[in-house]
VOVEX-919233 format. One record per atom (N, C-alpha, C): residue in one letter; y, z, x. Coordinates in steps of 0.001 Angstrom, whole numbers, padded with zeros to 6 digits, always signed. Each point is the difference from the previous one (the first is absolute). Example, Ala and Ser with C-alpha at 12.3 -4.5 7.8 and 13.67 -1.06 7.14 Angstrom:
2
A-005690+007800+013190
A+001190+000000-000890
A+001200+000000+000900
S+001050-000720-000350
S+001190+000060+000820
S+001090+000730-000770
//
This chain:
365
X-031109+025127+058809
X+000290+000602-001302
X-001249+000717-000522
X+000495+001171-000468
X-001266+001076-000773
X-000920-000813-000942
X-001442-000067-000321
X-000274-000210-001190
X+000209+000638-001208
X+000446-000897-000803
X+000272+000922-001721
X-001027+000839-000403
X+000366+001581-000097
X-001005+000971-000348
X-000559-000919-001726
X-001217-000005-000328
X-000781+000127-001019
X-000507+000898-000782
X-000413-000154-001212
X-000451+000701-001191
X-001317+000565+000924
X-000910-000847+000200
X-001075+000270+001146
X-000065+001178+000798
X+001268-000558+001162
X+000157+000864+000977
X+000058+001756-000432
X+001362-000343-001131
X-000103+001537-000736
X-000938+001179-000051
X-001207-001086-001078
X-001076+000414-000193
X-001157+000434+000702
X+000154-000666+000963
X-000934+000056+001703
X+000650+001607+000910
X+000893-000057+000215
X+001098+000946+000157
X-000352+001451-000780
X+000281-000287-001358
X-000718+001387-000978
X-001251+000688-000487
X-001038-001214+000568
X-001158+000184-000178
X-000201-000137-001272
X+000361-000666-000889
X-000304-000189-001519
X+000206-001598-000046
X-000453-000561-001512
X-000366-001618-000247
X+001846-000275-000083
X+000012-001228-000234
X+000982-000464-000129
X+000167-000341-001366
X-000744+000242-001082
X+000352+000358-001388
X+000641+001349-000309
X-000176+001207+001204
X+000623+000923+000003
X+001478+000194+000257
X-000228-000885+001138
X+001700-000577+000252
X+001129-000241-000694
X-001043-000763-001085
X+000704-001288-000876
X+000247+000752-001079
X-000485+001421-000365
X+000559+000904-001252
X+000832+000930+000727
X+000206+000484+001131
X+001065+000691+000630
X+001296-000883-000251
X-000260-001279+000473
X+001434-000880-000234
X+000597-000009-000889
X-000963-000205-001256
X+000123-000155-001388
X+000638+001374-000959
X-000654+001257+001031
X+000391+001698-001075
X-000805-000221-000913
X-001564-000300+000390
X-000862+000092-001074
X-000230+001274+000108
X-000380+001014-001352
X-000207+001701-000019
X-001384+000079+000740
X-000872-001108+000172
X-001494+000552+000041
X-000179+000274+001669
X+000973+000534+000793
X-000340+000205+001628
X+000008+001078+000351
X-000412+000872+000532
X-000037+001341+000541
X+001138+000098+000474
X+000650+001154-000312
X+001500+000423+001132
X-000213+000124+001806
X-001041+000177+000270
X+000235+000036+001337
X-000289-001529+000740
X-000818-000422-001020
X-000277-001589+000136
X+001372-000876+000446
X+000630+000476-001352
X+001239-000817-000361
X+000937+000202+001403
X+000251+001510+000227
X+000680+000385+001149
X-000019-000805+000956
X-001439-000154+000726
X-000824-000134+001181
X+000892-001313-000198
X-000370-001062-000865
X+000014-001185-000372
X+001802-000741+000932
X+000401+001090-001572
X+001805-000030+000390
X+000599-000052+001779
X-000695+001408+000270
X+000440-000015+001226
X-000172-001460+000763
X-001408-000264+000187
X-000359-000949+000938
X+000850-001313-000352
X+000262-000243-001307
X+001016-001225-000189
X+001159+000058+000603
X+001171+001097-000159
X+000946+000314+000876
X-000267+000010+001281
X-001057+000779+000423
X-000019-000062+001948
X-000252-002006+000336
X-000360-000690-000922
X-000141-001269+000513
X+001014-001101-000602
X+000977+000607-000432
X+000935-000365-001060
X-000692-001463-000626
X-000472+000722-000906
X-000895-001067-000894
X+000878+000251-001236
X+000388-001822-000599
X+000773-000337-000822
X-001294-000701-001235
X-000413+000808-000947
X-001091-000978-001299
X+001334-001066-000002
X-001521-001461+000111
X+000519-001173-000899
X+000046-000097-001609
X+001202-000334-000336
X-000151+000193-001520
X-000695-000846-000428
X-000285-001058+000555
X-001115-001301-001031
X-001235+001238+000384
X-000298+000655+000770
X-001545+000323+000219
X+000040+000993-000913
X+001247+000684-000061
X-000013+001342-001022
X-000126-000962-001501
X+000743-000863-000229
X-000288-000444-001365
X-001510-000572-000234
X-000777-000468+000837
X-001017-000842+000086
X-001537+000962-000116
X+000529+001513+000759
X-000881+000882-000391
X-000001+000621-000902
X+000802-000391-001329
X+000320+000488-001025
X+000949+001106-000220
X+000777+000129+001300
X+001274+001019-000182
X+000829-000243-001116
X+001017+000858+000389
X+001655-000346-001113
X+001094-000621+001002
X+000513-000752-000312
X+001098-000807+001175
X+000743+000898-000393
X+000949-000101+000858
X+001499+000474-000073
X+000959-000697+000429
X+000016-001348-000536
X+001067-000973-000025
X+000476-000317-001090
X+001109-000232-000313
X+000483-000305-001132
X+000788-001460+000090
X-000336-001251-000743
X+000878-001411+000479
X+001132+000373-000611
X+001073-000865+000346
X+001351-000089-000039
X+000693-001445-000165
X-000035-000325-001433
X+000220-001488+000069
X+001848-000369-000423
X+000576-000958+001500
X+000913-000037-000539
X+000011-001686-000066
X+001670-000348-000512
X+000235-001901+000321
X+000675+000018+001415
X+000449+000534+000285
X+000765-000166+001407
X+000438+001479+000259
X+000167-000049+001828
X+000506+001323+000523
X+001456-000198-000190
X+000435-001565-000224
X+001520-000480+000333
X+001037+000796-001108
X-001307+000182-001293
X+001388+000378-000944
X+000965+001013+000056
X+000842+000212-000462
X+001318+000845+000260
X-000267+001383-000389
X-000893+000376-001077
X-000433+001126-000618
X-000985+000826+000380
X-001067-001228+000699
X-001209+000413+000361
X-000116+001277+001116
X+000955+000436+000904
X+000202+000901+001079
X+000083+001537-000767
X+000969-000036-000956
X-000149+001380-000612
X-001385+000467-000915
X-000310-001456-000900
X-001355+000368-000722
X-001372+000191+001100
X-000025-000503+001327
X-000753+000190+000701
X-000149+001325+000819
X+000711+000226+000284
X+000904+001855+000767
X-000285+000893-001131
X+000141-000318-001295
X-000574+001022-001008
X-001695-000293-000156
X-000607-000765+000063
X-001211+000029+000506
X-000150+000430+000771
X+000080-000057+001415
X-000431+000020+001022
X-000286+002120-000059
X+001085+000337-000269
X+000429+001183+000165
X-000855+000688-000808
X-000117-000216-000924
X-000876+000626-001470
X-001670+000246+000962
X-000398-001760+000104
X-001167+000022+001022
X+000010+000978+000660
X+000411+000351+001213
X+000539+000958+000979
X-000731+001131-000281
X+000025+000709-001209
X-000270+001214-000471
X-001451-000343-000633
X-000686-000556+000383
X-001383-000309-000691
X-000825-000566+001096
X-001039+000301-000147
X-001204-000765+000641
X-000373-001407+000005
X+000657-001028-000859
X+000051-001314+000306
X+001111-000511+000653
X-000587-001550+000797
X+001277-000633+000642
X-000208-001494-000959
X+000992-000310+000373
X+000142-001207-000647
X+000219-001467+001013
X-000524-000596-000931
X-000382-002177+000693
X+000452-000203-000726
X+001433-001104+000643
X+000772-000629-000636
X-000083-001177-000014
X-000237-000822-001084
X-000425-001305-000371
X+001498-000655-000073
X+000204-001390-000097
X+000887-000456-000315
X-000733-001428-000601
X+000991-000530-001137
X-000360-000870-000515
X+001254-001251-000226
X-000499-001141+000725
X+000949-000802-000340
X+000177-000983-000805
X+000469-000794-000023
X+000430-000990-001238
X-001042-001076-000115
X-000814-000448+000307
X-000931-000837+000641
X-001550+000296-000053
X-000028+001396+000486
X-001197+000894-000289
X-000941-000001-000755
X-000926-000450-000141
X-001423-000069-001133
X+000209+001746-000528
X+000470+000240-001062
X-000011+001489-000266
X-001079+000284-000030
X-000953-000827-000637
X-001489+000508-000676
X-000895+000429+001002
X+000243-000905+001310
X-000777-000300+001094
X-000065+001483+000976
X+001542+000166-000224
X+000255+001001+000643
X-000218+001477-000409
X+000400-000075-001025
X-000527+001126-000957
X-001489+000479+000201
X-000772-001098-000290
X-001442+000290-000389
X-000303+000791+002132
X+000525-000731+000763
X-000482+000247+001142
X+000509+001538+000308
X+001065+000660-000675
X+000581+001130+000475
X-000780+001094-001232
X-000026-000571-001298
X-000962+001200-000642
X-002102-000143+000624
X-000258-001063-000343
X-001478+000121+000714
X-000656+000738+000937
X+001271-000406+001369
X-000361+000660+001029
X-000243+001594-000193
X+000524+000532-001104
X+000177+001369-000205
X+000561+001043+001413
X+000662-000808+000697
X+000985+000292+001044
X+001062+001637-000890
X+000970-000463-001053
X+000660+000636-000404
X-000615+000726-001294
X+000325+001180+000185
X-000729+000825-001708
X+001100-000658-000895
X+001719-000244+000054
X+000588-000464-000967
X+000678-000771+000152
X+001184-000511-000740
X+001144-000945+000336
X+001477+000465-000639
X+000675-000547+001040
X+001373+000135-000680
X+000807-001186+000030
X+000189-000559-000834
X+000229-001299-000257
X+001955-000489-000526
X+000650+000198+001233
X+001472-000440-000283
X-000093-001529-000551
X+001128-000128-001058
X-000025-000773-000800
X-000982-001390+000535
X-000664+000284-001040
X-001046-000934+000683
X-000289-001671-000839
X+001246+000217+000041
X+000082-002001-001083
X-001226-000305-000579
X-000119-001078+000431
X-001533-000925-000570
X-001323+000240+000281
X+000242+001377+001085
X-001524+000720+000272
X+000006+000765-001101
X+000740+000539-001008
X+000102+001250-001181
X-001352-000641-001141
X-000569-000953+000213
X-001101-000279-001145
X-001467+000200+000887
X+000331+000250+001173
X-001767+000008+000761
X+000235+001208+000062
X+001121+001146+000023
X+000213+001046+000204
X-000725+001167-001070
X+000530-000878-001127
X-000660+000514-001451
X-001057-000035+000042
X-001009-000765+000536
X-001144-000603-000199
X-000595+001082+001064
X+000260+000644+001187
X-000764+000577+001027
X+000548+002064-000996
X+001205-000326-000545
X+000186+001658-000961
X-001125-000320-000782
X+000087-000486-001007
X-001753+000058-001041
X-000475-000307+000767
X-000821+000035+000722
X-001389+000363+000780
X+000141+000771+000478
X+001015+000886+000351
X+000099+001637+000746
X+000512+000028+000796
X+000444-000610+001061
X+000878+000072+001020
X+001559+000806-000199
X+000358+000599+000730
X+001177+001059-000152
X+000946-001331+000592
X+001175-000107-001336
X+000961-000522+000382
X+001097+000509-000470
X+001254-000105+001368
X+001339+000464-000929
X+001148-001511+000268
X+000458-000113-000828
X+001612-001032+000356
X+000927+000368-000145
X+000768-000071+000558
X+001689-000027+000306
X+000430-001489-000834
X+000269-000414-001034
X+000262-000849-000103
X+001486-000360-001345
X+000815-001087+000083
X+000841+000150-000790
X+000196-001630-000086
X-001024-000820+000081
X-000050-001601-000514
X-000582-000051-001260
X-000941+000473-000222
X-000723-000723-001156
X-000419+000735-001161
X-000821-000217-001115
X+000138+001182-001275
X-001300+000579+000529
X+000238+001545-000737
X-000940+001125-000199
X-000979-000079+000198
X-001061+000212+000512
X-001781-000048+000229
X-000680+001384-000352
X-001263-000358+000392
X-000667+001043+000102
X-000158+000830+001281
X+000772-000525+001275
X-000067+000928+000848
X+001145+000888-000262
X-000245+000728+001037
X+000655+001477-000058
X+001135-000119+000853
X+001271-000048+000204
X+001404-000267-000416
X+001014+001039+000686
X+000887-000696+001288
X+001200+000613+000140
X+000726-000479+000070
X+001356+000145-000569
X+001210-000825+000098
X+001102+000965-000552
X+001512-000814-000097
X+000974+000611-000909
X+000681-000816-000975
X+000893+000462-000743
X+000196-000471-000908
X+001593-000757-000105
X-000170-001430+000206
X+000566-000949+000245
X+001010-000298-001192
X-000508+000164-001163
X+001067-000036-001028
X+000938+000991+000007
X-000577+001168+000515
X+001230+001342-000568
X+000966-000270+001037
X-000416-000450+001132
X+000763-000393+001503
X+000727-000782-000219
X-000224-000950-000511
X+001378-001594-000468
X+000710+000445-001001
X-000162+001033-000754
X+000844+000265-001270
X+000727+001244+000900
X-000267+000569+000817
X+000802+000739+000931
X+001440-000395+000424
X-000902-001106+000623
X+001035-000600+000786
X+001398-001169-000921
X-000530-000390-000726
X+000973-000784-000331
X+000457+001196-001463
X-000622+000755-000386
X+001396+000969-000731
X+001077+000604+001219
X-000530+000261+001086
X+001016+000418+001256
X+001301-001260-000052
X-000363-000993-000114
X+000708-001142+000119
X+001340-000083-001043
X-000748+000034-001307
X+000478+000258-001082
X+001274+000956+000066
X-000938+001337+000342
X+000811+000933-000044
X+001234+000249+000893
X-000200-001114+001034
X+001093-000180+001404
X+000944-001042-000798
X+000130-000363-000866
X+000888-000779-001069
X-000641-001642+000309
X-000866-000140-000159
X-000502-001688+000288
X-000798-000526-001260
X+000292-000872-000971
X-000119-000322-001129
X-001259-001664+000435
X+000512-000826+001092
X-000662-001510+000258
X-000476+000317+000852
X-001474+001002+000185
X-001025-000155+000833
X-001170-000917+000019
X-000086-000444+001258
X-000890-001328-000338
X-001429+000791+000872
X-001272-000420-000395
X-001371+000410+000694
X-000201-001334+000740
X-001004+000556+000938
X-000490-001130+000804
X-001917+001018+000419
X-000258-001041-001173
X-001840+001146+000348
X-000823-000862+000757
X-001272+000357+000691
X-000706-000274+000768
X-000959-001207-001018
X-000895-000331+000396
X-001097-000689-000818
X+000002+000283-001278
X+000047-001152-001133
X-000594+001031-001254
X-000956-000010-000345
X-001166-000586+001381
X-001342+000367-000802
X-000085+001546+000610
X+000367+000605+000769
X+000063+001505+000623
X+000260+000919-001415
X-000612+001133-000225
X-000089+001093-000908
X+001466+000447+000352
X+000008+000589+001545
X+001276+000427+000469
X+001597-001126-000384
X-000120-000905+000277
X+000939-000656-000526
X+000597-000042-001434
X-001412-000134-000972
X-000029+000518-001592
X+000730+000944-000130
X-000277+001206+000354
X+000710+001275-000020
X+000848+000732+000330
X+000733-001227+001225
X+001426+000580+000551
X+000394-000722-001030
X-000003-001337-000926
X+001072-000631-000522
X-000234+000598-001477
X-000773+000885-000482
X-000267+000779-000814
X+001046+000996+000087
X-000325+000715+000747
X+001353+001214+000489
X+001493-000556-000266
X+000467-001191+001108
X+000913-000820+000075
X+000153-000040-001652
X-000441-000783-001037
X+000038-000243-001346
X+000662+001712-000962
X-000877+000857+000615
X+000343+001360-000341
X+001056+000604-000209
X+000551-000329+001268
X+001273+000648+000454
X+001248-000226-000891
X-000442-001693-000107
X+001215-001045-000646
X-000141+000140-001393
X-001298+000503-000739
X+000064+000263-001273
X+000589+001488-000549
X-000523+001031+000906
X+000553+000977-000194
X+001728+000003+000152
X+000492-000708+000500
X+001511-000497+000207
X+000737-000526-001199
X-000858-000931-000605
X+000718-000886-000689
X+000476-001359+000645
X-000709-000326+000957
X+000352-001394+000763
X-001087-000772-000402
X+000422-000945-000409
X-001082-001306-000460
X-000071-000750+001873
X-000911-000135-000137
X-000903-000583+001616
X+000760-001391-000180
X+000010-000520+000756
X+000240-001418+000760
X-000768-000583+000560
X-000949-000935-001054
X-001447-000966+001186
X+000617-000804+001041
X+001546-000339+000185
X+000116-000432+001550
X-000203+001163+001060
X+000123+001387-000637
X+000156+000489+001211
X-001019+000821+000388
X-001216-000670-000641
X-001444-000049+000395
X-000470-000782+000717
X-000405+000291+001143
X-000583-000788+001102
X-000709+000540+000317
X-001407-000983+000635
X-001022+000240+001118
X-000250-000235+001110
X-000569+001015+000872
X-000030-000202+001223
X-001497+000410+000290
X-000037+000297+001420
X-001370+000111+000252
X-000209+001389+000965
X+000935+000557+000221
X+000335+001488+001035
X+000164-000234+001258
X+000546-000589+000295
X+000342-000773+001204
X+001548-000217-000105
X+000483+000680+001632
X+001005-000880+000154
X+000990-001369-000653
X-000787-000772+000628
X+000292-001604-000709
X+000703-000214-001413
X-001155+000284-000410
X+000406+000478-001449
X+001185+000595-000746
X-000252+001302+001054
X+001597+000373-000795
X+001119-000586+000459
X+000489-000598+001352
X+000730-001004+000126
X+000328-001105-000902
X-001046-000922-000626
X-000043-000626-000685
X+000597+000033-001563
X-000816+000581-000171
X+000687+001378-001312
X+001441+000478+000172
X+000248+000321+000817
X+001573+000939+000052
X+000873-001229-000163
X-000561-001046+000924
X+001227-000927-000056
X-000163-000644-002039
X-000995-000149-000241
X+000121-000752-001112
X+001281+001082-001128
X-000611+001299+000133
X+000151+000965-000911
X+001865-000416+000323
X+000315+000560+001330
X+001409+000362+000871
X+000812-001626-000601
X-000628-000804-000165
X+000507-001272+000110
X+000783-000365-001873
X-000827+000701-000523
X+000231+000061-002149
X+001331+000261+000185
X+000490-000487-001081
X+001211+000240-000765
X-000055+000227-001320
X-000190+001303-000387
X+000631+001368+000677
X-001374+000307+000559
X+000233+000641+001386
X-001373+000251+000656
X-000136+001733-000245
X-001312+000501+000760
X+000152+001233-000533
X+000108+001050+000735
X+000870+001018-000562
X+000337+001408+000778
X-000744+001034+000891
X-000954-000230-000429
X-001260+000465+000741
X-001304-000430-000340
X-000999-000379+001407
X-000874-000409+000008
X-001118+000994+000378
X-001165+000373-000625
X-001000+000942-000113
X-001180-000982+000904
X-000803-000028+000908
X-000884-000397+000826
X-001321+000110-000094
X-000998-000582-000675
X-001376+000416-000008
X-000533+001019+001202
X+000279-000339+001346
X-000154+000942+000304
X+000862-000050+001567
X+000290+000826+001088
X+001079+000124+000855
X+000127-001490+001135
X-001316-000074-000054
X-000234-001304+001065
X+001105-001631-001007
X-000309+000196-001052
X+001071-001240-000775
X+001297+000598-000085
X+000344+001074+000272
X+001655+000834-000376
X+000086-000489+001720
X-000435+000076+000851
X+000245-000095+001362
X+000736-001772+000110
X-000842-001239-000849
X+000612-000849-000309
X+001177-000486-000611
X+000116+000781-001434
X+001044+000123-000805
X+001253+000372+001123
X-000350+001206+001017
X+001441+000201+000892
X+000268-000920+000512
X-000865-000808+000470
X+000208-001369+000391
X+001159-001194+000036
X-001066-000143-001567
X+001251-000834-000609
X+000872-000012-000297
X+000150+002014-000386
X+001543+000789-000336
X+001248-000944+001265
X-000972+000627+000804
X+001079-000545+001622
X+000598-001182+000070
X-000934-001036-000174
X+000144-001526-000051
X+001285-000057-000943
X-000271+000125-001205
X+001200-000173-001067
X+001238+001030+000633
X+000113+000797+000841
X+000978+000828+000239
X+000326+001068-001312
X-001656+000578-000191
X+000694+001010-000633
X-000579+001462+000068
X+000776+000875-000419
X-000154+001321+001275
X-000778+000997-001365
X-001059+000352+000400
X-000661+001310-000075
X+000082+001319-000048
X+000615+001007-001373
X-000092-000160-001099
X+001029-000632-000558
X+001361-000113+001071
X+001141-000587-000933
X-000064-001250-000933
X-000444-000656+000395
X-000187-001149-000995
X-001786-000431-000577
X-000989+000522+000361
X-001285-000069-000397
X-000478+001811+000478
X-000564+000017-001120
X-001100+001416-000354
X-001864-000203+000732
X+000011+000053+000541
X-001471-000284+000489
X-001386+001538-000021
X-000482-000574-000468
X-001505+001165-000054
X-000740-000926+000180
X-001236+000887+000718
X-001620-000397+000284
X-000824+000828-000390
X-001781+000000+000108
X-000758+000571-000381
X-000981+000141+001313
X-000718+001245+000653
X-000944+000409+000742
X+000681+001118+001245
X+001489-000461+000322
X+000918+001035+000996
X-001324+000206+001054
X-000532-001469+000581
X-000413-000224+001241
X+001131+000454+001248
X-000328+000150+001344
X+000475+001047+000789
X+001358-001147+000588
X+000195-001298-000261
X+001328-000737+000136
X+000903+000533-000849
X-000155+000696-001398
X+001041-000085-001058
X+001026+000772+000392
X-000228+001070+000557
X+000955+001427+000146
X+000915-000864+001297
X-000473-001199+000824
X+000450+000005+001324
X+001084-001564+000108
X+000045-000488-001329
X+000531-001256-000706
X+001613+000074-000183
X+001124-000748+000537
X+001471-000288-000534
X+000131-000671-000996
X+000354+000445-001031
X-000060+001838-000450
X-001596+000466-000396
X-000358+001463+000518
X-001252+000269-000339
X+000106-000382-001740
X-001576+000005+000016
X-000554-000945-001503
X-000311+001158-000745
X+000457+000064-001371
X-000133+000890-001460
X-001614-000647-000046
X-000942+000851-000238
X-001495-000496-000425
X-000562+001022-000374
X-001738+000054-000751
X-000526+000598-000420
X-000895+000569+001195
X-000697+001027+000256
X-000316+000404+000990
X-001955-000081-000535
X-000844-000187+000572
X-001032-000263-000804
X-001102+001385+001595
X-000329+000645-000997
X-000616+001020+000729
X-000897-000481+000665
X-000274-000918+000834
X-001376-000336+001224
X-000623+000906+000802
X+000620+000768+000406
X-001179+001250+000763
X-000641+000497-001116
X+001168+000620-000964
X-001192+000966-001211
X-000924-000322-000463
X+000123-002006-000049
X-001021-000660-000686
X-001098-000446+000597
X+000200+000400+001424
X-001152-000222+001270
X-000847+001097-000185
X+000682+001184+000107
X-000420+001390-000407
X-001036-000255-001210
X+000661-000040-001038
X-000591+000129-001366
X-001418-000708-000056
X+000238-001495+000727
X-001478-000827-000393
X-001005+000469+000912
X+000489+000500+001351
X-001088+000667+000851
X-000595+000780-000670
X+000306+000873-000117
X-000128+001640-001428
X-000924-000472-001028
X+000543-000698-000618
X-000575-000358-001501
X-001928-000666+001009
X+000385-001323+000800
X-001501-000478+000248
X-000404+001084+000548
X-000233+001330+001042
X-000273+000845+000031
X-000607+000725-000781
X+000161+000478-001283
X+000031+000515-000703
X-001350-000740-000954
X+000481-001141-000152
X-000908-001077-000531
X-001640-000132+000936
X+000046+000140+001056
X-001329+000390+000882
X-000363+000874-000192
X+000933+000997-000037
X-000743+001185-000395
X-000882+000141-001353
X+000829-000638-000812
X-000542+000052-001645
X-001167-001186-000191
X-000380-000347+001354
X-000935-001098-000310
X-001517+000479+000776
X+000557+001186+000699
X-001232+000426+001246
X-000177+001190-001083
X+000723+000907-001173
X-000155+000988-000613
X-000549-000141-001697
X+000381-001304+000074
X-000661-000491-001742
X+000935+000561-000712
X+001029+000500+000131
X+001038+000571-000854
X+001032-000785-000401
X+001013-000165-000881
X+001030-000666-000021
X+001292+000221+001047
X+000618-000871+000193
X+001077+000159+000941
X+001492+001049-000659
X+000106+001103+000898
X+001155+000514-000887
X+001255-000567-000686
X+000636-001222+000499
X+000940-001089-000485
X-000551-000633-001428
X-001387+000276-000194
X-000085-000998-001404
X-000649+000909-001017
X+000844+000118-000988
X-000553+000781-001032
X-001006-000517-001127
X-000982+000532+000021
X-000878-000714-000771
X-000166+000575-001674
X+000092-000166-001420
X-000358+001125-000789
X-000648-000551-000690
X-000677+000704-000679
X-001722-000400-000770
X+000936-000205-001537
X-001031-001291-000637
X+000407-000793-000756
X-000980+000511-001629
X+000703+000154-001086
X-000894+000439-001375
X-001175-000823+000381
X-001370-000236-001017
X-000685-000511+000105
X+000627-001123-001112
X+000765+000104-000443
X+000057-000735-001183
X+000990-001140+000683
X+000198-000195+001016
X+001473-000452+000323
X-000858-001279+001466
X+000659-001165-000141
X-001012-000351+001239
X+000369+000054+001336
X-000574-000223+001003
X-000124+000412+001344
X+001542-000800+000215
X+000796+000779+001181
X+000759-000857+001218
X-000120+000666+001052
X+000377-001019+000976
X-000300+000199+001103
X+001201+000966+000740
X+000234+000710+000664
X+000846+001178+000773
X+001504-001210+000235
X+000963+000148-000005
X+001428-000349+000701
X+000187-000474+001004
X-000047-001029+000733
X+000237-000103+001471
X+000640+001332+000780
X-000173+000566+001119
X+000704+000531+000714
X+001078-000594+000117
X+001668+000716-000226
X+000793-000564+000498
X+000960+001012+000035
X+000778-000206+001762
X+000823+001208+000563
X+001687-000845+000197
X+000622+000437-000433
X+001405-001133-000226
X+000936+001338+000280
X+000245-000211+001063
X+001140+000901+000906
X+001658-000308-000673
X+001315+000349+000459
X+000777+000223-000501
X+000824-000854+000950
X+001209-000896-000506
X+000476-000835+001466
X+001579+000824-000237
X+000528-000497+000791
X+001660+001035+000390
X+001277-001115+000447
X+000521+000505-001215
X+001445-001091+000419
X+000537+000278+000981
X+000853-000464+001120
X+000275+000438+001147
X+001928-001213+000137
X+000663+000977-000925
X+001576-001453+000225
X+000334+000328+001471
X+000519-000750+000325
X+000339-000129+001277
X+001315-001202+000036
X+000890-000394+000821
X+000961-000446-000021
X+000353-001538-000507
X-001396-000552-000244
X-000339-001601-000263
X+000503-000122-001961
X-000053+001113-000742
X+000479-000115-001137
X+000988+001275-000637
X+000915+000526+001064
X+001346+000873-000390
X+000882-000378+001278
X+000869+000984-000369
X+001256-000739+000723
X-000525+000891+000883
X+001045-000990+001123
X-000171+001128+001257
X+000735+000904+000332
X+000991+000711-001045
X+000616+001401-000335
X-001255+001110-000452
X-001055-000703-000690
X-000901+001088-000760
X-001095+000158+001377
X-000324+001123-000053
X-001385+000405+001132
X-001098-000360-000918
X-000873-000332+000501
X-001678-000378-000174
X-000252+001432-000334
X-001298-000100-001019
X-000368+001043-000090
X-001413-000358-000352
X-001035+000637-000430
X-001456-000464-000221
X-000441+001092-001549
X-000488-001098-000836
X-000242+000957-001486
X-001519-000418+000086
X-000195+000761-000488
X-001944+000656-000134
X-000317-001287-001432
X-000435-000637+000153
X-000621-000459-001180
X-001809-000105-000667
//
C-alpha cells in the first residue's frame, strides 16, 4: 500500500515551507498566483486530500457543519434529512452527523463536539434535554439552528410549523364532514407540540359551538400502543365518539387498530385523522386524513438560516432573518426577537375521514 501523501511532502514537492501549504489549503489571499497554481497542481498530481483537524489546527476555516439528531429510526427524519442533505449539496460544507440517545451525557457530548472546533456550526433536530447546553454554547457564539417542536421558545434561532393552525385544520374538516363527538388523543403534555395540537383541537370546537368533552381527552405518547389503547377506551364509551383526531399518524395507525378489534369500519362508522402524513399514511386501509408537516422545506430552511448565521458571524453584520431597530434613548434597551421561521402545514383528507363515494383531495393550509 502507497504511503499517505503529506502536508510535507506537498511542500518538498513545491519548493516552498509548509506554512505555505497550509494557506493554499486554507484560500489565505497572502500567496502569489503562480505559487498558489504550482501548489494546486502538485496536490492533484498526488491526489492529496488536506486533513481537516490539520486545516482547523493551523488556524483554517472548517467546512463541516454538525448535524444533531435523536434517532435515524424516526419516521420524519428521512425527508427533514434529504432537505438537508440537498441544500448542503450546493455549498462548500459537508456535514457530521451526530446522534444522540436517551442515555447520553448531553453535556459530555456536546462540550466534546463544540471544543474540538471540528464543526463551524450546528443543526440541532429536536434536541430534548440537550436544548439548555445548546443555549449555553448560542451565548457564547456558536452558530446554532433547531428544528424543534417539544419545548417553549428560546433564544436560539428556530424552525418549525405551526401546529395549532394544523389541528384546527383538521378537526374543522371533521366538523365540517358532519361530526359533532370528536374525541383527541395528544402526545405528551409536557411536549409544546402536544399543547398546541389540543389548542387547535379546542379551536375548531369553539368556533363550532361544541362544548369539548374531558372524556374524550386522552393521552398518549406517539406511539402506536397508545393509540390502540386509546381507541379502545374512546371506541368502548357510551355514546362513544364519531370521530377521532390523532396527535399524530403513528397513534391514528393504533386507533385503526382498535377500530378493527371492535368491528368497526373506517369512515363508516369512525372518522379518523392524524398529524405529520409520514410516508405510511397515504399507503394505510383506508389511507389516513392528516396534516402534512413540511420536513424537507424545514431541512432546507434551517440549513439556510445557520448558513447565513456564519456568515453574519465571519462579517460582523446582522443576519438577514433578524431585524434589528434602534431604540429612543429615552426608552430602555431589549434585546433583538429570537429568530423564528414557522413554515405552513397542509391538510391532506384522504379516505380515513369521508365516505368512500367522495375523492380525497388535498387543501393548502
Amino acid at each position: 500500500m502507497a504511503e499517505k501523501v503529506t502536508i510535507q511532502d506537498i511542500a518538498r514537492l513545491a519548493g516552498v515551507s509548509k506554512a505555505t501549504v497550509s494557506r493554499v489549503i486554507n484560500q489565505k489571499p497572502d500567496v502569489d498566483a503562480m505559487t498558489r497554481k504550482r501548489i494546486l497542481r502538485i496536490m492533484e498530481e498526488q491526489d492529496f486530500v488536506p486533513n481537516a483537524a490539520a486545516a482547523v489546527l493551523a488556524g483554517g476555516r472548517t467546512h463541516l457543519l454538525g448535524v444533531l439528531i435523536p434517532s435515524l429510526t424516526w419516521p420524519l427524519m428521512p425527508q427533514l434529512m434529504l432537505g438537508i442533505g440537498d441544500f448542503a449539496e450546493q455549498t462548500t460544507y459537508d456535514l457530521v452527523l451526530y446522534t444522540m440517545g436517551q442515555r447520553l451525557d448531553h453535556r459530555v457530548v456536546l462540550d466534546r463536539i463544540v471544543n474540538s472546533k471540528m464543526t463551524a456550526g450546528m443543526l440541532a433536530i429536536f434536541p430534548g434535554n440537550a436544548k439548555e447546553h445548546l443555549i449555553a454554547y448560542h451565548e457564547q457564539g456558536f452558530p446554532i439552528v433547531i428544528i424543534d417542536d417539544q419545548s417553549p421558545v428560546s433564544s436560539l434561532p428556530w424552525v418549525g410549523t405551526d401546529h395549532r393552525a394544523g389541528a384546527r385544520q383538521v378537526v374543522k374538516h371533521l366538523i365540517e364532514v358532519g361530526h359533532r363527538d370528536i374525541a383527541y388523543i395528544s402526545g405528551p403534555k409536557s411536549f409544546k407540540v402536544s399543547q398546541d395540537r389540543q389548542l387547535g383541537y379546542l379551536d375548531a370546537l369553539q368556533e363550532a359551538g361544541i362544548e369539548p368533552r374531558p372524556e374524550f381527552l386522552l393521552e398518549g405518547d406517539f406511539k402506536p400502543p397508545t393509540g390502540l389503547a386509546c381507541g379502545h377506551k374512546l371506541l368502548e364509551m357510551t355514546p362513544r365518539p364519531t370521530a377521532i383526531f390523532a396527535g399524530n399518524d403513528e397513534m391514528a395507525y393504533g386507533v385503526m387498530e382498535a377500530a378493527e378489534d371492535l368491528g368497526l369500519r373506517i369512515p363508516d362508522d369512525l372518522a379518523l385523522a392524524g398529524f405529520d402524513d409520514i410516508a405510511p399514511s397515504a399507503h394505510m386501509r383506508p389511507p389516513l386524513t392528516t396534516v402534512r408537516q413540511p420536513f424537507y422545506e424545514m431541512g432546507q430552511q434551517a440549513i439556510s438560516l445557520l448558513l447565513s448565521l456564519l456568515e453574519a458571524s465571519r462579517t460582523r453584520i446582522p443576519p438577514p432573518f433578524q431585524v434589528i431597530r434602534p431604540f429612543p434613548a429615552d426608552l430602555p434597551f431589549r434585546a433583538p426577537e429570537p429568530i423564528r421561521i414557522q413554515l405552513p402545514s397542509t391538510l391532506i383528507v384522504r379516505a380515513s375521514s369521508t365516505s368512500i363515494k367522495n375523492p380525497s383531495s388535498e387543501l393548502a393550509g
